[in-house]
VOPAVO-101653 format. One line per 8 residues: number of its first residue (from 1); their letters; for each residue x, y, z of N, C-alpha, C. Coordinates in nm, 2 decimals. Example, Ala and Ser with C-alpha at 12.3 -4.5 7.8 and 13.67 -1.06 7.14 Angstrom:
1 = AS = 1.32 -0.57 0.78 1.23 -0.45 0.78 1.32 -0.33 0.78 ~ 1.28 -0.22 0.71 1.37 -0.11 0.71 1.29 0.00 0.79 $
This chain:
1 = XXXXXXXX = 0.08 -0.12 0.00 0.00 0.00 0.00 0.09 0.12 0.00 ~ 0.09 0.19 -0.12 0.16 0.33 -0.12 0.09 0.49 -0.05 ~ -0.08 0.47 -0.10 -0.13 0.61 -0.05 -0.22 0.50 0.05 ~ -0.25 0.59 0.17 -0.32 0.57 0.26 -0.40 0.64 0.34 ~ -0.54 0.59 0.40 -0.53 0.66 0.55 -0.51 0.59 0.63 ~ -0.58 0.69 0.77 -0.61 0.61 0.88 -0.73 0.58 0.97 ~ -0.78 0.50 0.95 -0.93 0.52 1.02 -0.93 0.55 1.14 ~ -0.85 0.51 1.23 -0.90 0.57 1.39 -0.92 0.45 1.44 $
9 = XXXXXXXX = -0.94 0.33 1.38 -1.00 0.19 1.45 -0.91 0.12 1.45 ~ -0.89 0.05 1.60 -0.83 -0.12 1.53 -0.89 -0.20 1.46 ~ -0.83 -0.31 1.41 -0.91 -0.39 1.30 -0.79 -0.44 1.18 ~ -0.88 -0.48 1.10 -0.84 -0.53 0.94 -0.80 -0.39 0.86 ~ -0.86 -0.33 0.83 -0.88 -0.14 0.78 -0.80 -0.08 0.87 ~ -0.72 -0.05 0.97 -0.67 0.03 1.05 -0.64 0.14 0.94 ~ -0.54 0.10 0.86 -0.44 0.14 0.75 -0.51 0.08 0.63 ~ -0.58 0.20 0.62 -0.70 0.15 0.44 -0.65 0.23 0.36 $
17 = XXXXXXXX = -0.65 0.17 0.24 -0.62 0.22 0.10 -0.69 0.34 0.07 ~ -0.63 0.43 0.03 -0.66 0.58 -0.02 -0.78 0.51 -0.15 ~ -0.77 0.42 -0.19 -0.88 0.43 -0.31 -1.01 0.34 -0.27 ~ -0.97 0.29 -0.15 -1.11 0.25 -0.06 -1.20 0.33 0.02 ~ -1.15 0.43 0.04 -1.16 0.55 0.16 -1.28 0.61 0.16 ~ -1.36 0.60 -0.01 -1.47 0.67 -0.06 -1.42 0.85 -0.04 ~ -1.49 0.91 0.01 -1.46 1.12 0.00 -1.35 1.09 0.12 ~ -1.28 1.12 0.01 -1.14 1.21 0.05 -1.11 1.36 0.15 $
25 = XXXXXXXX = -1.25 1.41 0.15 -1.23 1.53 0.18 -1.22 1.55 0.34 ~ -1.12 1.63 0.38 -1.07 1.66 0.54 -0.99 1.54 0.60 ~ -0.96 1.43 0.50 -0.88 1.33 0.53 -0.72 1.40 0.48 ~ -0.67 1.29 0.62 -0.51 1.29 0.57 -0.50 1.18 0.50 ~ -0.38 1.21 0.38 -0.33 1.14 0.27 -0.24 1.11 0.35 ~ -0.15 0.97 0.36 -0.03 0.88 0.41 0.01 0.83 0.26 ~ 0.21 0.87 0.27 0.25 0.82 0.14 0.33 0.76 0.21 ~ 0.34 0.61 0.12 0.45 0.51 0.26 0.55 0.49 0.16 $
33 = XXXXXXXX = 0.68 0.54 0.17 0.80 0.55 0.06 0.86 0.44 0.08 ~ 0.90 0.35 0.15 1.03 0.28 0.15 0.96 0.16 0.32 ~ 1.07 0.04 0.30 1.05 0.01 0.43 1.24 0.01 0.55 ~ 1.23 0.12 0.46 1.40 0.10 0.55 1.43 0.19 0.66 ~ 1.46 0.16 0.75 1.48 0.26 0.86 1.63 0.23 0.96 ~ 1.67 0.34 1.01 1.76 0.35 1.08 1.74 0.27 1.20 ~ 1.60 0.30 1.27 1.64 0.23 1.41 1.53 0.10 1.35 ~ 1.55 0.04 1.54 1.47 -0.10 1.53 1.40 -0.12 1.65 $
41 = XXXXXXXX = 1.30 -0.04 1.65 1.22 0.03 1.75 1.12 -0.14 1.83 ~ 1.17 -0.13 1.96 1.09 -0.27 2.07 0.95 -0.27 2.03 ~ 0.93 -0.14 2.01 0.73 -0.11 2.03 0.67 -0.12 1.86 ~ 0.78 -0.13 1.80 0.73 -0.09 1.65 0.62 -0.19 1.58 ~ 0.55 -0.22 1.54 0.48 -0.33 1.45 0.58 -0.44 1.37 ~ 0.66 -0.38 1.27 0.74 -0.41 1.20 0.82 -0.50 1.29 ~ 0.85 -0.50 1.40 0.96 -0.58 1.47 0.87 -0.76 1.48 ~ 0.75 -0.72 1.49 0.68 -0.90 1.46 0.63 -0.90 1.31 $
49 = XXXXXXXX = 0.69 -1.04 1.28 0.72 -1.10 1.18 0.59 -1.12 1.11 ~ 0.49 -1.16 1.19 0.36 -1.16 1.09 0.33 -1.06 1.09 ~ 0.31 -0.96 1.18 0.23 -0.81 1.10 0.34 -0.73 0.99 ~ 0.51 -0.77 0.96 0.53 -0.75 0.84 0.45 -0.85 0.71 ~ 0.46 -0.93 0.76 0.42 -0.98 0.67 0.26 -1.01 0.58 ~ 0.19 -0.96 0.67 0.05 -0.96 0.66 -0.01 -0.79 0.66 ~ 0.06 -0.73 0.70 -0.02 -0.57 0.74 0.02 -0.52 0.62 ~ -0.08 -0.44 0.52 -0.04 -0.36 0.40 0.04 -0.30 0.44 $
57 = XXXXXXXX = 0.11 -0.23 0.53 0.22 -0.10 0.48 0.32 -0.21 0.48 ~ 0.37 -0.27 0.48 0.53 -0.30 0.44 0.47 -0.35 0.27 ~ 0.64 -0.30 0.22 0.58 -0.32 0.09 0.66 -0.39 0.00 ~ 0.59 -0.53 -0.01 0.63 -0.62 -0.05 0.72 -0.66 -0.19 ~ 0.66 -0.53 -0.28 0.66 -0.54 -0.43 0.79 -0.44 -0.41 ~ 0.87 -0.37 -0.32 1.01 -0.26 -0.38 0.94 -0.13 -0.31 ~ 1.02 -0.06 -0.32 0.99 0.10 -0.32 0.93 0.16 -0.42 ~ 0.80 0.23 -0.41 0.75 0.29 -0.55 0.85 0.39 -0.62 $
65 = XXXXXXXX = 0.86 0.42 -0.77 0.97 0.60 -0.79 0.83 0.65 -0.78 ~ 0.92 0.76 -0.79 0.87 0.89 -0.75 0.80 0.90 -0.88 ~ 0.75 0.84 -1.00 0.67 0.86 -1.12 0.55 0.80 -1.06 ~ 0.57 0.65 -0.97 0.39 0.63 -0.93 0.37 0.67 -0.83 ~ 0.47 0.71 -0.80 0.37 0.81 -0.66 0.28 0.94 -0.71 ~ 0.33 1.01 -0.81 0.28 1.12 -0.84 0.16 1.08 -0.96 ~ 0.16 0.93 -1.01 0.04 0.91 -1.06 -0.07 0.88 -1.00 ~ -0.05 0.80 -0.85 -0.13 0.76 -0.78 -0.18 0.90 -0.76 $
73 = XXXXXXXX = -0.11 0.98 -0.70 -0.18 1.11 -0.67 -0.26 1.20 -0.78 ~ -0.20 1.11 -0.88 -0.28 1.20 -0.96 -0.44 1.21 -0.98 ~ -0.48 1.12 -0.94 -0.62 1.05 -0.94 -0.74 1.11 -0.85 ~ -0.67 1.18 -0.79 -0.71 1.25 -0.61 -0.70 1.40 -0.61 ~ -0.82 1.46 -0.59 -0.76 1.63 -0.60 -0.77 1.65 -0.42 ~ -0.62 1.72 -0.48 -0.57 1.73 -0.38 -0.59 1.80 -0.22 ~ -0.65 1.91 -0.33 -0.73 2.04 -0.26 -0.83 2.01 -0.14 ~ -0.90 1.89 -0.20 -0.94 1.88 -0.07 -0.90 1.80 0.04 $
81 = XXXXXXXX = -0.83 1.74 0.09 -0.73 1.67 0.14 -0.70 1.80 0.30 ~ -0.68 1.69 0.39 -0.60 1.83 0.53 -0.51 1.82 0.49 ~ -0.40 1.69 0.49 -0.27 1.76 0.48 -0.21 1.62 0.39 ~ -0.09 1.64 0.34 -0.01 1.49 0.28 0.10 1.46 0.39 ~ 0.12 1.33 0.41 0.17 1.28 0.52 0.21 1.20 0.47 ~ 0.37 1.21 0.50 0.49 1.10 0.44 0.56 1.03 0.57 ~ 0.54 0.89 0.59 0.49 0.79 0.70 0.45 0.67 0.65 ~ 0.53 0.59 0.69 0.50 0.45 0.69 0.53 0.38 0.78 $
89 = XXXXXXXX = 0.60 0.19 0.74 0.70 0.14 0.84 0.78 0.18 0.85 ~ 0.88 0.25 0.72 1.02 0.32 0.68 1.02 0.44 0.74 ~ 1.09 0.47 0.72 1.20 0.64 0.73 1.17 0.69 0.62 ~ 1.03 0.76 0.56 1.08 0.86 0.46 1.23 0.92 0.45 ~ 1.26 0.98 0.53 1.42 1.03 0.54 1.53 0.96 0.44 ~ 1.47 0.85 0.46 1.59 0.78 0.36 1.57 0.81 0.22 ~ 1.50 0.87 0.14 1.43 0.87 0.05 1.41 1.03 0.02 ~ 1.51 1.10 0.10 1.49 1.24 0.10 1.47 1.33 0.02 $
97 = XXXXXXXX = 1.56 1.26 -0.11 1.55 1.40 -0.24 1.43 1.31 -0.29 ~ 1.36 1.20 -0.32 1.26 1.17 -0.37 1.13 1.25 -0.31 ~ 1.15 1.24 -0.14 1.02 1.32 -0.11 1.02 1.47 -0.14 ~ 1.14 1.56 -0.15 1.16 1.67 -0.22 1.11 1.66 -0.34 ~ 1.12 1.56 -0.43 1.10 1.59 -0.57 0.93 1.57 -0.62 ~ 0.86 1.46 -0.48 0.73 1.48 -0.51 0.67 1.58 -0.47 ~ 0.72 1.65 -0.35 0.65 1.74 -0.27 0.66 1.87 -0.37 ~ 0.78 1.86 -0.47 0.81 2.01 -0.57 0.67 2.00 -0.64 $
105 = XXXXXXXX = 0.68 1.85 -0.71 0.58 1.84 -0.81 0.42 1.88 -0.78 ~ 0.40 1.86 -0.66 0.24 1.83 -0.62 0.20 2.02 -0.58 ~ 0.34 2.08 -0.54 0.33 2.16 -0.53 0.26 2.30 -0.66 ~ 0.34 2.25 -0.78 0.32 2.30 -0.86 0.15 2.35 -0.90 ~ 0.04 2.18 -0.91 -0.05 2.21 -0.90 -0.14 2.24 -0.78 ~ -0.09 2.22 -0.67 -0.17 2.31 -0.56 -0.03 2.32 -0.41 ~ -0.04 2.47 -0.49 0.04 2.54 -0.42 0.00 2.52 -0.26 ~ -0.10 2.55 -0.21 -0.13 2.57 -0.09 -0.15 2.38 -0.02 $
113 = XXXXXXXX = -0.05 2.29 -0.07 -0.12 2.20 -0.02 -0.05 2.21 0.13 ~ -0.07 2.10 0.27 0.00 2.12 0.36 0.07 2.00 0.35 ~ 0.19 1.96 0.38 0.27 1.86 0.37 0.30 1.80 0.55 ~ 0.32 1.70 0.59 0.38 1.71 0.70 0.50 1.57 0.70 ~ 0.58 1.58 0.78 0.70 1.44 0.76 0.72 1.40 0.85 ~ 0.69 1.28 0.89 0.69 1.19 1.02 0.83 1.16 1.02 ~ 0.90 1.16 1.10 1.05 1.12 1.10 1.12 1.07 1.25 ~ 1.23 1.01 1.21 1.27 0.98 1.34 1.36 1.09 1.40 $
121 = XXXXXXXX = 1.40 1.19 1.32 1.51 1.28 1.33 1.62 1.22 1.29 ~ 1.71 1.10 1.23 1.79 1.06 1.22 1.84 1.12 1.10 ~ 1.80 1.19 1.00 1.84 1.23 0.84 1.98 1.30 0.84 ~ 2.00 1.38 0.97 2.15 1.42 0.90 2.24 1.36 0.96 ~ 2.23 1.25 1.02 2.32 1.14 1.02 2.33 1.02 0.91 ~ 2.21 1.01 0.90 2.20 0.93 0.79 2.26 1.00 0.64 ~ 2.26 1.16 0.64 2.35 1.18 0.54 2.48 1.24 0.59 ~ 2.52 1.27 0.70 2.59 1.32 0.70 2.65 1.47 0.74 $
129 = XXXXXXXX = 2.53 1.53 0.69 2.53 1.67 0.66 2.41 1.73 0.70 ~ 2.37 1.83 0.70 2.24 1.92 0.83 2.18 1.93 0.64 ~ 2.05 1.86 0.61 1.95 1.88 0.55 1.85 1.96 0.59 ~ 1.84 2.03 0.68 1.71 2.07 0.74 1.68 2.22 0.61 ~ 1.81 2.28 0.57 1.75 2.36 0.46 1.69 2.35 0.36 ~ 1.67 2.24 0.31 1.62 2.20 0.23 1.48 2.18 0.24 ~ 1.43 2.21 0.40 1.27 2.14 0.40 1.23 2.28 0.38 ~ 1.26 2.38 0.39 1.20 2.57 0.38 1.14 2.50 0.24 $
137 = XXXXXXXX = 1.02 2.54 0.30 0.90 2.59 0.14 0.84 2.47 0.14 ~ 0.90 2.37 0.15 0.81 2.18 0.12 0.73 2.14 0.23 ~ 0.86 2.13 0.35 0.73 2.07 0.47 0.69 2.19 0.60 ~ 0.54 2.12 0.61 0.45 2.26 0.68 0.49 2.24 0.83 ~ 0.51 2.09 0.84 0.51 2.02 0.99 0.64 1.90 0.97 ~ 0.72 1.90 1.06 0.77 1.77 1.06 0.76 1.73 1.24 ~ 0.74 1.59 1.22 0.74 1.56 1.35 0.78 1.44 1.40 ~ 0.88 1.49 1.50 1.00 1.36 1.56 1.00 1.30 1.64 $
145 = XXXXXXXX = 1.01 1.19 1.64 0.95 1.08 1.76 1.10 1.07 1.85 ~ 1.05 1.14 1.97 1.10 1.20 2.07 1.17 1.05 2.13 ~ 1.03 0.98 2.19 1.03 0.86 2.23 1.07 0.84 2.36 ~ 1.13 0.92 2.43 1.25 0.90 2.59 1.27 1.04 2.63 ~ 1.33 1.03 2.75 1.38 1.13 2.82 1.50 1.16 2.86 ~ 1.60 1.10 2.78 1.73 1.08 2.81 1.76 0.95 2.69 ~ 1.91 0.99 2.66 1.98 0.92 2.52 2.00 0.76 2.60 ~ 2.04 0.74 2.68 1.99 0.59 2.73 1.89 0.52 2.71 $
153 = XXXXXXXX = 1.77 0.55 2.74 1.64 0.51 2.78 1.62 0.52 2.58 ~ 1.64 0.62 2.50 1.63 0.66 2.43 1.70 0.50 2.30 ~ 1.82 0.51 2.35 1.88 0.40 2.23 1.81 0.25 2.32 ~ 1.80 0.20 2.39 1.76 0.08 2.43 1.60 0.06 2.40 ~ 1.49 0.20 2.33 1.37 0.19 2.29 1.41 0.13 2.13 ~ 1.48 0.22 2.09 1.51 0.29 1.96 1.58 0.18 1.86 ~ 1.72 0.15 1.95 1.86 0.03 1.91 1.89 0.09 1.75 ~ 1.92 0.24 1.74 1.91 0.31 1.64 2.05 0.25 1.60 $
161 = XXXXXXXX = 2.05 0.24 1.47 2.23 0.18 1.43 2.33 0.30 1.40 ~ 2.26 0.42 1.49 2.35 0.51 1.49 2.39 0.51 1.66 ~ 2.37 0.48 1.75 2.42 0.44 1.86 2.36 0.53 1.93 ~ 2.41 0.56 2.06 2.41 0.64 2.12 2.38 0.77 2.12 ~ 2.45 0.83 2.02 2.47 0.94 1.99 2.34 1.02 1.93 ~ 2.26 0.92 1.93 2.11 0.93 1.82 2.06 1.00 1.86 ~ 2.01 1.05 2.02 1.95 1.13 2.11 2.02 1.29 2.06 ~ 2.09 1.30 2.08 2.12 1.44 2.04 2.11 1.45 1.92 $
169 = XXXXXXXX = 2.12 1.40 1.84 2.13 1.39 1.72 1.99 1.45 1.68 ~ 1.85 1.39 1.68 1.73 1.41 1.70 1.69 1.54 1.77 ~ 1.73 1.55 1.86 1.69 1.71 1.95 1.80 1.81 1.89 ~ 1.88 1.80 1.82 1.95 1.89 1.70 1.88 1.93 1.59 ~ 1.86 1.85 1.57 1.77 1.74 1.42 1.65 1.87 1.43 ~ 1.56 1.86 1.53 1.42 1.90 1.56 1.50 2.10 1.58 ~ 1.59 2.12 1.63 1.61 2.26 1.66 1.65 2.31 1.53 ~ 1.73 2.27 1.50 1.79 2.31 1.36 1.67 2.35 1.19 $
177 = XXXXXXXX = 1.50 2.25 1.23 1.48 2.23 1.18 1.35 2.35 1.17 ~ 1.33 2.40 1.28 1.28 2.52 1.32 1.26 2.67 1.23 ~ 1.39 2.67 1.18 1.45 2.76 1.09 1.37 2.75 1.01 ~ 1.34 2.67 0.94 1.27 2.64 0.79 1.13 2.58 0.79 ~ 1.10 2.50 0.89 1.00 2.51 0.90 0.86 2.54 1.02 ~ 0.72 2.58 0.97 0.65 2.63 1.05 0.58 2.58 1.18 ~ 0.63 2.43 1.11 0.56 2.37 1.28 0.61 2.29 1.29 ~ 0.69 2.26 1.39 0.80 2.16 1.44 0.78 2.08 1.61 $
185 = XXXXXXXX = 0.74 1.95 1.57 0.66 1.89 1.70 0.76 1.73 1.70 ~ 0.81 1.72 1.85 0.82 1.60 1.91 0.70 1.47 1.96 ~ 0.74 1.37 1.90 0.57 1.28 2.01 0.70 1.22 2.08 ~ 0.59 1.14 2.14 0.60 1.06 2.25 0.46 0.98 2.27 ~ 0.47 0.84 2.31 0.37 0.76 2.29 0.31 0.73 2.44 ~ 0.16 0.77 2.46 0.10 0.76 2.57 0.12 0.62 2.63 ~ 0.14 0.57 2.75 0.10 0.41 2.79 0.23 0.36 2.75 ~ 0.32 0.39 2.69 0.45 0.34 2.69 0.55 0.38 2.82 $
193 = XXXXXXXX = 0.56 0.53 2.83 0.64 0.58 2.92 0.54 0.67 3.06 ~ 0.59 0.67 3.15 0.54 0.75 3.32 0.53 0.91 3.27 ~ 0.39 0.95 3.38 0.37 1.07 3.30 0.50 1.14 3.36 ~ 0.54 1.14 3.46 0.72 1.23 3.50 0.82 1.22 3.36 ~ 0.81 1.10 3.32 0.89 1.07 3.19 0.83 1.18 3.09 ~ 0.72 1.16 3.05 0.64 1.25 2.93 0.66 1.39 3.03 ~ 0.65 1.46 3.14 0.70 1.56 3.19 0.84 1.61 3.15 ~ 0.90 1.54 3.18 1.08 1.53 3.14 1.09 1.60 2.97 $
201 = XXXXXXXX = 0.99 1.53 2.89 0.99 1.50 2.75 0.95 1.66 2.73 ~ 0.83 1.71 2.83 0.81 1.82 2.76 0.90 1.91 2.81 ~ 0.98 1.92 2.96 1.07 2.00 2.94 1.18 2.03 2.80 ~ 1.22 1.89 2.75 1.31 1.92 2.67 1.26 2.01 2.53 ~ 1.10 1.95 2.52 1.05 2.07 2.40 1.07 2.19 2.44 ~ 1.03 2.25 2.55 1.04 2.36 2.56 1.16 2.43 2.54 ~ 1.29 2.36 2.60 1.41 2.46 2.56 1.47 2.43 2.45 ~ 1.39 2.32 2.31 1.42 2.33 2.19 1.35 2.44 2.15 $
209 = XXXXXXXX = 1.22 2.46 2.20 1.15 2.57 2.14 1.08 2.48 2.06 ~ 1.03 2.40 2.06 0.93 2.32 1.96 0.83 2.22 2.07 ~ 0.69 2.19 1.98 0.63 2.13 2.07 0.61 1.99 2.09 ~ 0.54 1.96 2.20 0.52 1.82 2.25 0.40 1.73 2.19 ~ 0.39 1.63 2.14 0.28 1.59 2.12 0.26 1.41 2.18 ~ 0.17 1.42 2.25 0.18 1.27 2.33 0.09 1.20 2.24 ~ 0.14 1.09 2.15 0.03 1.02 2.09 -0.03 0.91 2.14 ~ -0.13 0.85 2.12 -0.21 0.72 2.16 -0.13 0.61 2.15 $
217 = XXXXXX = -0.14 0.52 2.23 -0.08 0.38 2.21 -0.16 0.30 2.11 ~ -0.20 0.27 2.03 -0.28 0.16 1.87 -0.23 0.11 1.83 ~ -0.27 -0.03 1.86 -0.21 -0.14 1.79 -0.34 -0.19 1.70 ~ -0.33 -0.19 1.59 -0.39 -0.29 1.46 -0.38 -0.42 1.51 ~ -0.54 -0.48 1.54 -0.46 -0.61 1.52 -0.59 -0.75 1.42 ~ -0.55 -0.84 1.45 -0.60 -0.95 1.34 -0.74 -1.00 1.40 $
């Protein structure tokens, strides 16, 4: 499954096909790019074997290019849509200049769409180099899964194959990223961690200067 939503429900449909959805309208669009990701998250879905292998978002057939993503979308006006949401099992991030190159294109015909990018914050490690200028003008919202309250607690959730160092990395990641774009939000997952922990978590947004967002714990299941 490349475009998606999300119903709100556990079940079979958690994660329904954008061309099942019926009116599109005030729905978020999910584009699921890739299934590769830096860390190897304890809580993740992906880490049990049958919900890869049975849950539509892992994607069994490759990575789509950036030519069927932008045809799938083509099918869909866009306009009416809340926002496009690049999010899967993967790391959009990995796939960086491709999400650049669709987010240019979709741009073209509706300028005003809102884009947002789920991320782990790992991208300028994973290149190397501070990408965050590149998001000015593309993405409206990116938001970083915070996940911990300290780089400890942080890599033993996470087992990011950037080590340790991932935690800062990510709260760089998220500051740096500020600059360029307009709404810049950390989660953290309710029912996982103590609310002192999720306390802790929103200290740290605050002296990034970016905000907290505690999300629901949902598990899809069979």
């Amino acid at each position: 499954m490349i475009l998606y939503t999300v119903t709100g429900k556990a079940g079979d449909e958690y994660f329904l096909d954008i061309s099942k959805s019926g009116d599109i309208s005030g729905k978020n669009m999910y584009v699921n790019m890739t299934n590769r990701c830096p860390c190897s998250c304890v809580f993740c879905l992906r880490q049990t074997k049958k919900m890869m292998e049975d849950n539509s978002l892992w994607l069994k057939d490759g990575e789509p290019s950036v030519e069927e993503v932008l045809k799938l979308c083509s099918e869909y006006d866009l306009n009416i849509i809340n926002e496009l949401v690049f999010c899967g099992f993967g790391e959009p991030m990995e796939r960086f200049d491709d999400v650049c190159r669709i987010i240019d294109a979709l741009r073209e015909d509706y300028p005003c769409l809102k884009v947002r990018i789920n991320t782990s914050g790992l991208a300028n490690l994973i290149y190397g180099k501070d990408i965050t200028p590149q998001l000015e003008g593309r993405a409206d919202t990116i938001s970083v899964s915070l996940n911990a309250p300290d780089a400890e607690e942080y890599y033993q959730l996470t087992r990011s194959s950037f080590g340790i160092k991932s935690y800062d990395a990510i709260k760089e990641f998220a500051f740096l990223a500020k600059r360029y774009v307009p709404n810049v939000v950390m989660t953290v997952v309710d029912g996982v961690m103590s609310e002192e922990k999720i306390e802790k978590c929103r200290e740290i947004c605050d002296e990034l200067g970016v905000s907290l967002r505690v999300r629901p714990f949902e598990i899809p299941q069979k």
